[in-house]
Each structure stands twice: as C-alpha cells, then as structure tokens.
N, C-alpha and C positions, 0 to 999 in steps of 0.2 A: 757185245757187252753183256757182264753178267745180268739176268735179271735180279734171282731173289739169292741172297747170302745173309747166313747165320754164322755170326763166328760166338763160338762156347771156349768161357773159360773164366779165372776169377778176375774182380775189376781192381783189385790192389796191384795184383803182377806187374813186372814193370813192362813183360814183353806182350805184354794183352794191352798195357796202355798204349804202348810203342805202336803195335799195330792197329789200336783202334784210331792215333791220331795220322796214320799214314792213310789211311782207309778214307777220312775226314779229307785230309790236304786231297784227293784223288777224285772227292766229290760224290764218294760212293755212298749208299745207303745202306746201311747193313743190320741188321737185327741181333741184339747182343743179349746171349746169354748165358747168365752168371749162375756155373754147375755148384758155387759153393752157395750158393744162396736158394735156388732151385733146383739142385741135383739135376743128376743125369741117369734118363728112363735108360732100363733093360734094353728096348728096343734102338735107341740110338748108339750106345756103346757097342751094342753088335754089329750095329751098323758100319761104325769108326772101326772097330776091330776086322770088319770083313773090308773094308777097305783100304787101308793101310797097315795093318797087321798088330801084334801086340808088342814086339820088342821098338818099332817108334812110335806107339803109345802111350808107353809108360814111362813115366820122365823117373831115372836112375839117380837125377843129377838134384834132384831138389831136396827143399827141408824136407816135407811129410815124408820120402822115400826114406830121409837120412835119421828120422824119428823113430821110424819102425823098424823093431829089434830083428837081429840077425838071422834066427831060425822063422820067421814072417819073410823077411827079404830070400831067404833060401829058399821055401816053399814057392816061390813066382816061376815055376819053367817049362809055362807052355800058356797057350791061350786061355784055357781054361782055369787056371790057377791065374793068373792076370787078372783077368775078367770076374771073379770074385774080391781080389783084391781093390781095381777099379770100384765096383761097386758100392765097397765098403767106403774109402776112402777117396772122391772124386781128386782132390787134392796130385794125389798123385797121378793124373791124366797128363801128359804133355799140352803143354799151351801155345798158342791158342787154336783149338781146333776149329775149320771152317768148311761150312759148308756151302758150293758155289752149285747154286740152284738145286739142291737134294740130291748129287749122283755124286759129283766131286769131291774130296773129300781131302782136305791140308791139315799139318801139325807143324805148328813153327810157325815164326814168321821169317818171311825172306821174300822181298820188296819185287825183286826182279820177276821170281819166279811170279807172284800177285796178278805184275803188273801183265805177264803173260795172259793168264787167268782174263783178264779186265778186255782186253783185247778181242 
C-alpha cells in the first residue's frame, strides 16, 4: 500500500474531482494540492518533467492551452520551452498529477492503472 500520495492539480477540474472522489471511495488518504491557488515550485515541475517527460505534461487539449495565441503555442518544442511556459501558466499542466510516495510520478486519471499503484 501506498504510504504518502500528493495528487497536484486544480479543485474546479472535473477530472481532479473525478479522481479525488475515487481516491475517497478506495479509502485513500491523499494530500491535495491545488497548483492554481498555490502554484507549482521550480523544483517539482522538474521533477514531473524528469519523470514523465514534457509532451504528457502539458495538456494540448485544454482552455488555458486553447487561450494562448498561436505563435506562444508555436514556441513550446522541447522541455525547456514547456517548462517556461508551465511555469508561467500552471493551468496548462495536465491533471491531475500524483505523486505516489515522492519517486512515482502519474498524469491523468485512470482508475485501473491507480488501483495497481494501491496495491
């Protein structure tokens, strides 16, 4: 069993809610934090970055992504241009990020794979 899991991301989303009420039904304890209200350090985003990398970090598919003008979205192609734009704009991080006791590191929810995790 997991011990300690942080899952980052905002509390309006509906797949932050989704996963925080599956996480709930599973009895899990998990420590929530909400990067639009607290941002998200330098130090963890590199972290999430060297973990799972930048093109499924950076959610393509959302508003804040679809907000920002086309030669901003053009400029994103490589880690380091990511990784400034993360910065700027936590918004567009994919949700919800978790982390399963500091080394693991998920983006999305997807119940099965989780319940692996839990295991």
């Amino acid at each position: 069993m997991t011990d300690s899991i942080t899952l980052y991301g905002i509390s309006n989303c509906d797949t932050v809610k989704r996963a925080r009420a599956w996480l709930a039904e599973q009895k899990v304890e998990v420590q929530f934090h909400d990067f639009k209200k607290q941002g998200v350090s330098e130090a963890r985003l590199d972290h999430w970055l060297t973990a799972v990398g930048w093109e499924k970090l950076l959610n393509r598919q959302g508003t804040t992504w679809r907000k920002l003008d086309a030669a901003t979205q053009a400029a994103v192609t490589d880690a380091r241009s990511a990784r400034t734009l993360m910065l700027a704009h936590a918004s567009v991080i994919k949700r919800p990020v978790v982390e399963w006791n500091d080394r693991d590191v998920s983006v999305g929810f997807d119940a099965a794979n989780w319940l692996v995790r839990l295991t």
